[in-house]
N, C-alpha and C positions, 0 to 999 in steps of 0.2 A: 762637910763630907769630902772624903779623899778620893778622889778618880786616879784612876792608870793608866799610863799610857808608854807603847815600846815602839819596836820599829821591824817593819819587815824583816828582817835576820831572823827576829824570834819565831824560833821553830815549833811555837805550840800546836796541837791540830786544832782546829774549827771550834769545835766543839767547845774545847777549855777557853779558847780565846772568849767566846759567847757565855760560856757559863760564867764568868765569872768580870764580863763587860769589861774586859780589856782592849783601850780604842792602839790602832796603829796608824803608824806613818811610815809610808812607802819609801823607801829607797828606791834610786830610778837606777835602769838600764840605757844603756843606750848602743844601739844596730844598726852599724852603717847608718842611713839617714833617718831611721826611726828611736825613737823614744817611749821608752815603757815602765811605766813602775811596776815594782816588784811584787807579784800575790795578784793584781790586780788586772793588768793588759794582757799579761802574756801564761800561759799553765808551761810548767817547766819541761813535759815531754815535747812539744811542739817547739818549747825553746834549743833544747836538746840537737833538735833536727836541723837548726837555723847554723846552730854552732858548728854542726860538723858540715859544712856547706859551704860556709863563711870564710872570705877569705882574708880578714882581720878577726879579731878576739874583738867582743864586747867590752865595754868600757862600764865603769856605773858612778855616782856619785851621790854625795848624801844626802835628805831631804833637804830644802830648802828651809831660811829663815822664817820665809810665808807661810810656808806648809805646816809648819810649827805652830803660827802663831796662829794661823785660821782655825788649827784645834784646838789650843787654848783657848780662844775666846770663847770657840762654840762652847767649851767645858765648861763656861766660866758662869753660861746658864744655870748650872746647875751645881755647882761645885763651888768651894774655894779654897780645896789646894789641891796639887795634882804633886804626882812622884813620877818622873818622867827616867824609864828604865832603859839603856841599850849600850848596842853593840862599843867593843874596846876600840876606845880613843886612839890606840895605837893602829888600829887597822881603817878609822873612816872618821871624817868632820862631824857625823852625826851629833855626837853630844856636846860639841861647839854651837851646832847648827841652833839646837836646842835649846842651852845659854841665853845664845844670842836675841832668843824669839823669846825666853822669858823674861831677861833683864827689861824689856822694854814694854811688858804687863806690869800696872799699879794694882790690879780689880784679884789677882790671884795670886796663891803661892804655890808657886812651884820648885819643886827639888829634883835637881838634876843627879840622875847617879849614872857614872861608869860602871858596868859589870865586868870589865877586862876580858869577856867572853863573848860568843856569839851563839847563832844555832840554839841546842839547847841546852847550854851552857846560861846564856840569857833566858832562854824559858825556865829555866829552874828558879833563878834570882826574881823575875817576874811573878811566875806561879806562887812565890815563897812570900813577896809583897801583897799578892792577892789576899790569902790567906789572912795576913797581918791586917788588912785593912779590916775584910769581912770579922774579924776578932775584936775588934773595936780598939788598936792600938792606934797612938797618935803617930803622928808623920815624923819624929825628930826618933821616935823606939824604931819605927820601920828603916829609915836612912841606914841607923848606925848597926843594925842588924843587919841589912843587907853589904853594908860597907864588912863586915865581921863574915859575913858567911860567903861573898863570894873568893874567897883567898880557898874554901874547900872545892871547887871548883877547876878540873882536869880533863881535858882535851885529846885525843889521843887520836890520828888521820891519816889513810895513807891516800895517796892519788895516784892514776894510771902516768904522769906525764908531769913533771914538774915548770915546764913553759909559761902555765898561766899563772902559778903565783912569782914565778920572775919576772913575766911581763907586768904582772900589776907593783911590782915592789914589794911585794910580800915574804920575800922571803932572797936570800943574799944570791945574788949570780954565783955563786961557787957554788951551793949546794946545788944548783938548776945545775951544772956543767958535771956535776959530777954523777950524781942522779943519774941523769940522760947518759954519759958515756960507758958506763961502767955496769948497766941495765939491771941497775938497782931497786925496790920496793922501798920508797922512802919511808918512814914512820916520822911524823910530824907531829910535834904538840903546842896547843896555844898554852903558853904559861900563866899562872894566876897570877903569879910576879908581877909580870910586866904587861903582860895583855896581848903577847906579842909569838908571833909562831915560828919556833926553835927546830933544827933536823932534831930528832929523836935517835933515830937505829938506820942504816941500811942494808936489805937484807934480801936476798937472792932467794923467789920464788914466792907465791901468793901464801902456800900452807903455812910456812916456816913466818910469814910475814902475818897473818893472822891469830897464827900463835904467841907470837911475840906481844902484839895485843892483846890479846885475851889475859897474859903475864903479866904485865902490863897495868892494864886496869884493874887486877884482882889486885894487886900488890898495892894500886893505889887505895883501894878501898879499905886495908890493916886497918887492926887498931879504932872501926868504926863500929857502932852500931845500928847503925841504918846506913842504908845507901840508894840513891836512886840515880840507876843509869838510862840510859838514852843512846841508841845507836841513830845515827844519822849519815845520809847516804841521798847521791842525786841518782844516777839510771841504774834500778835493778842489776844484779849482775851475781854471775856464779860465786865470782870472789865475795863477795857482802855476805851472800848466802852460809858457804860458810863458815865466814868470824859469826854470826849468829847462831850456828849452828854448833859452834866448839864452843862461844863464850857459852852458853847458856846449860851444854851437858856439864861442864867445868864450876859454874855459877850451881848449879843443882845440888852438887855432889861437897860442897861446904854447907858449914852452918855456924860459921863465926859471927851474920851478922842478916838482917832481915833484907830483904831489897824489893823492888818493883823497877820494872824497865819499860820504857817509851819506847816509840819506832817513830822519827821522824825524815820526814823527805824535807831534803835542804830550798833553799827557792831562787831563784835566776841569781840575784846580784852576787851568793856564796859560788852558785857553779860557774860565774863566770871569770872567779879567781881561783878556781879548783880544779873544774873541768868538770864533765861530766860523770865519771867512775869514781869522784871519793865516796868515800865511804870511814866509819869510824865509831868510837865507844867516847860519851860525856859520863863522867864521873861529878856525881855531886854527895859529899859525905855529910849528910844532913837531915834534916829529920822533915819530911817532907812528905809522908805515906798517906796515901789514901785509907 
């Protein structure tokens, strides 16, 4: 039997996480002198409130080698191989952390995969292993499928404030300097390339910057036959409102290709290098439909 397992980035809701016995591991937070893992200590409006209060930015780090291993083992009950799915190596230690905690289990096997993505990005790659497992494919067809299909996988983000992903490293001091002086709407995308989050567009004023999204991901989706998007977003907000609101009269009014769309609220460790106001469209071109 194959068990799953990801890590707090995946943006799945409850529900699917449950339906289809997907375990997680927390990524932590950390607040001034407290410590929180992600989904679990803290609900992201209440974090929301802490942030803007706060007179440092939260910090976060990736599960530990422990924390790994203590669910392996527990899995190892009942299981004996696991495909262990998360967030891109280029943005957190997580799938090192991972590695680490398996090379030193004899009793299982476990398959570490980078998804180069996060949010639901990585819920898509997840959802798409669920799928494969409940089918009855072996572990070495799910790997190389999921190694195959996350490369269709496209990101596309803007943020109120470009601060927090310079403070975290995430992205080059020139683009935070330039962002910030020139009162720009950045467009950010995590690349499937690299795993790694690139400036996109910038673009003077939320409509025009919405738009350009919505362009954006439709053009991403060419040449597909299925498509499953996902908007994903931390505190409600007019602007979010509406890119949902344009993608989806826009998304109506073709018919090159079938689709279904998610709404996912992103969870602390993502808003604390984003901020609270991203918001954004996951593009995964794959076949994936309910």
């Amino acid at each position: 039997m194959i068990a799953l397992v990801t890590d707090s980035t995946c943006d799945l809701p409850a529900e699917i996480l449950a339906k289809h016995q997907i375990e997680i591991v927390p990524l932590t937070v950390h607040f001034e002198e407290d410590t929180y893992y992600d989904k679990v200590d803290l609900e992201s409006e209440e974090f929301y409130k802490m942030m803007e209060s706060a007179a440092e930015l939260p910090t976060t780090s990736q599960p530990s080698v422990g924390l790994f291993m203590d669910r392996y083992q527990k899995l190892s009950e009942d299981y004996d191989q696991v495909i262990s799915i998360h967030l891109s190596s280029a943005l957190s230690g997580t799938c090192e952390s991972a590695r680490l905690a398996a090379a030193q289990l004899d009793e299982l096997e476990v398959e570490i995969i980078d998804s180069k993505s996060t949010s639901s990005g990585l819920g898509f790659m997840v959802l798409l292993a669920a799928k494969m497992i409940e089918a009855g494919k072996d572990i070495e067809e799910i790997k190389e499928i999921i190694l195959q299909e996350r490369e269709k996988i496209t990101i596309y983000f803007t943020v109120n404030e470009l601060t927090y992903l310079e403070k975290g490293g995430r992205i080059g001091k020139a683009q935070a300097f330039l962002g910030s002086i020139f009162n720009f709407n950045p467009i950010l995308e995590l690349s499937a390339d690299t795993g790694k989050i690139i400036p996109k567009e910038k673009i003077r004023g939320y409509k025009k910057t919405n738009q350009k999204m919505t362009d954006l991901a439709l053009n991403a989706a060419v040449d597909s036959d299925s498509v499953n998007f996902a908007y994903i977003y931390g505190k409600d907000s007019d602007n979010y409102q509406q890119l949902k609101n344009n993608f989806e009269s826009e998304l109506a009014a073709q018919n090159n290709f079938e689709y279904q769309i998610l709404e996912n609220k992103i969870g602390t460790v993502l808003s604390s290098h984003t901020g609270p106001l991203v918001y954004g469209i996951v593009i995964y071109r794959g076949e994936l439909l309910e």
